[in-house]
Short mmCIF file of the C-alpha atoms (twelve columns), coordinates in Angstrom:
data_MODEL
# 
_entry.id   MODEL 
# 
loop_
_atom_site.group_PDB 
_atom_site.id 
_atom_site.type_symbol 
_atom_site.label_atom_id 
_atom_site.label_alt_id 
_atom_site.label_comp_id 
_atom_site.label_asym_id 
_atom_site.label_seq_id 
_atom_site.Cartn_x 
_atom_site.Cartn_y 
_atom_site.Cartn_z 
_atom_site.pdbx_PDB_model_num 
ATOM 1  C CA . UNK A 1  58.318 -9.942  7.003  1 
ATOM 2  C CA . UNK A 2  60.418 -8.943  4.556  1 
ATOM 3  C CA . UNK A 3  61.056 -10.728 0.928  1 
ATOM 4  C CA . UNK A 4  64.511 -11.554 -0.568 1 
ATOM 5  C CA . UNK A 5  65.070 -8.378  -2.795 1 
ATOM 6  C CA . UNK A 6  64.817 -6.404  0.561  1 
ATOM 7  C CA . UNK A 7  66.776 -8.458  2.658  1 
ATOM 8  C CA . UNK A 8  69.801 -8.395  0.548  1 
ATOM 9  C CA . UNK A 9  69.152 -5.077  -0.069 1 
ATOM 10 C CA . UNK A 10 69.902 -4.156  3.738  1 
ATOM 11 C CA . UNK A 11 72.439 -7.329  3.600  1 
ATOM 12 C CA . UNK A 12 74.523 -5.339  0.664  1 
ATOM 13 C CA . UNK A 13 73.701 -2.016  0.251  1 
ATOM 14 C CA . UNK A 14 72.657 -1.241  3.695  1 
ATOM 15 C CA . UNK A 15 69.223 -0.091  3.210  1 
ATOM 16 C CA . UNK A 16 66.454 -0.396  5.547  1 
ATOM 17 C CA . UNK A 17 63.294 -2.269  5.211  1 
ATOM 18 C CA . UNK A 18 59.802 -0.888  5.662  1 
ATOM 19 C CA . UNK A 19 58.881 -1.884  9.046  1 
ATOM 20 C CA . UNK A 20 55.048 -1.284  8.713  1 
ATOM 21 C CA . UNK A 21 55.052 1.794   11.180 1 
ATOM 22 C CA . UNK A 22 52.990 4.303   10.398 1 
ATOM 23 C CA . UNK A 23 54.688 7.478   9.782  1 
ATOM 24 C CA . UNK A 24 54.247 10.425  11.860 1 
ATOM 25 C CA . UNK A 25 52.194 13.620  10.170 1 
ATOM 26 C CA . UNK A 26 53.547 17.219  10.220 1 
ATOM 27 C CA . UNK A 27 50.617 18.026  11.905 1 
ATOM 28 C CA . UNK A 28 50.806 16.058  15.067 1 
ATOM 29 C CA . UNK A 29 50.986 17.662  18.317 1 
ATOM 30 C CA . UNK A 30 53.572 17.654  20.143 1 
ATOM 31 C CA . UNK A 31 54.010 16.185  23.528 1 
ATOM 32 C CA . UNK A 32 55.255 18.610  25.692 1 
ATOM 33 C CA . UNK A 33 52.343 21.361  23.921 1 
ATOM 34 C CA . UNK A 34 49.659 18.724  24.405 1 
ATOM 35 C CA . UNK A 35 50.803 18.117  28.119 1 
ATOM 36 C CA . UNK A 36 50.541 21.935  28.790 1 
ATOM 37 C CA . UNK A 37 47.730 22.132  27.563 1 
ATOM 38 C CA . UNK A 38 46.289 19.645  29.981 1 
ATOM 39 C CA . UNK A 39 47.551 19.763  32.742 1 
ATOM 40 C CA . UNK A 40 48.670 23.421  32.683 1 
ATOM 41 C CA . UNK A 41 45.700 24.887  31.224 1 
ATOM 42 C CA . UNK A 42 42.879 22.007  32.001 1 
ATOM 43 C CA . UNK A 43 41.598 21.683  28.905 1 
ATOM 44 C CA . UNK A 44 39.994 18.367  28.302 1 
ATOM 45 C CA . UNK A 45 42.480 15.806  25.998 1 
ATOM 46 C CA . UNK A 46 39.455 15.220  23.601 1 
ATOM 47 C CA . UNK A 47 39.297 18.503  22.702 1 
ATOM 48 C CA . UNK A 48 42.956 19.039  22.784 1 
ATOM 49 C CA . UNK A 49 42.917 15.983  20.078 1 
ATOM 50 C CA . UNK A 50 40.738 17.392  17.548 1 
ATOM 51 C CA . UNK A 51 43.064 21.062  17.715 1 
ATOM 52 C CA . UNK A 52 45.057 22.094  15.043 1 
ATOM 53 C CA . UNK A 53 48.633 23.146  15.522 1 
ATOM 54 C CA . UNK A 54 47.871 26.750  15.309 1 
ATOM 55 C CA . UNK A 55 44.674 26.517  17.978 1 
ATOM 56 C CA . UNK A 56 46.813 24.765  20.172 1 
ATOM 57 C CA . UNK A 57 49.513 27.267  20.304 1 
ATOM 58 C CA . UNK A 58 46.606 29.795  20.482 1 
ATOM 59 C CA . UNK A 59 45.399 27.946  23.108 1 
ATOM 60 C CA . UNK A 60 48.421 27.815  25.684 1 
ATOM 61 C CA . UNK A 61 49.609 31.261  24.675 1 
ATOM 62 C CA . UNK A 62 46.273 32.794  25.867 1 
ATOM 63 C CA . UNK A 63 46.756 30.846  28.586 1 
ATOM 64 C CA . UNK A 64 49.998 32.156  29.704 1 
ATOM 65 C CA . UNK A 65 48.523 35.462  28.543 1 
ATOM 66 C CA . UNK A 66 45.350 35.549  30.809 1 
ATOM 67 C CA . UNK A 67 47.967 33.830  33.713 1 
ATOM 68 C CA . UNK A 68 45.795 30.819  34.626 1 
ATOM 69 C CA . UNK A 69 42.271 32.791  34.680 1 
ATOM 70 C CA . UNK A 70 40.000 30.167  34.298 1 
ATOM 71 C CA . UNK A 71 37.907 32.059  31.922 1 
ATOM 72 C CA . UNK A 72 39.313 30.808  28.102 1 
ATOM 73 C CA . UNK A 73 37.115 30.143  25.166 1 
ATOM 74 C CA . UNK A 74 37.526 26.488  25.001 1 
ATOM 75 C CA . UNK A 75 34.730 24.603  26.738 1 
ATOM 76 C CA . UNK A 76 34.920 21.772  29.379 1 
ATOM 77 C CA . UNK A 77 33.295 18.380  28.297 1 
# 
């Protein structure tokens, strides 16, 4: 819900309310990397979830690196 201040703020001047979404951090993995990495590369989501950025570019690149071998660092829950 918005009040009146907003609303003829986006009425007049065109700018947008807050609409209580949450907004999305730098950090966040995305999509396509976390898909990769597993399906691709069979690493567990949960573990994918707590990865940084960095580990989970690590992470596919020694995948692609090793070709598939089975044998990465990151364990299987």
């Amino acid at each position: 819900m918005v009040g009146d201040d907003e609303f003829w703020a986006c009425v007049e001047d065109g700018v947008i309310p807050a609409r209580g979404a949450v907004p999305v951090s730098a950090a966040t993995l995305p999509l396509a990397l976390v898909w990769q990495l597993t399906h691709t590369a069979g690493i567990d989501e949960h573990i994918v979830a707590a990865m940084t950025k960095a580990q989970a570019v690590q992470a596919i690149n020694d995948y692609w690196m090793s070709q598939g071998n089975e044998s990465g660092s990151w364990p299987i829950l």
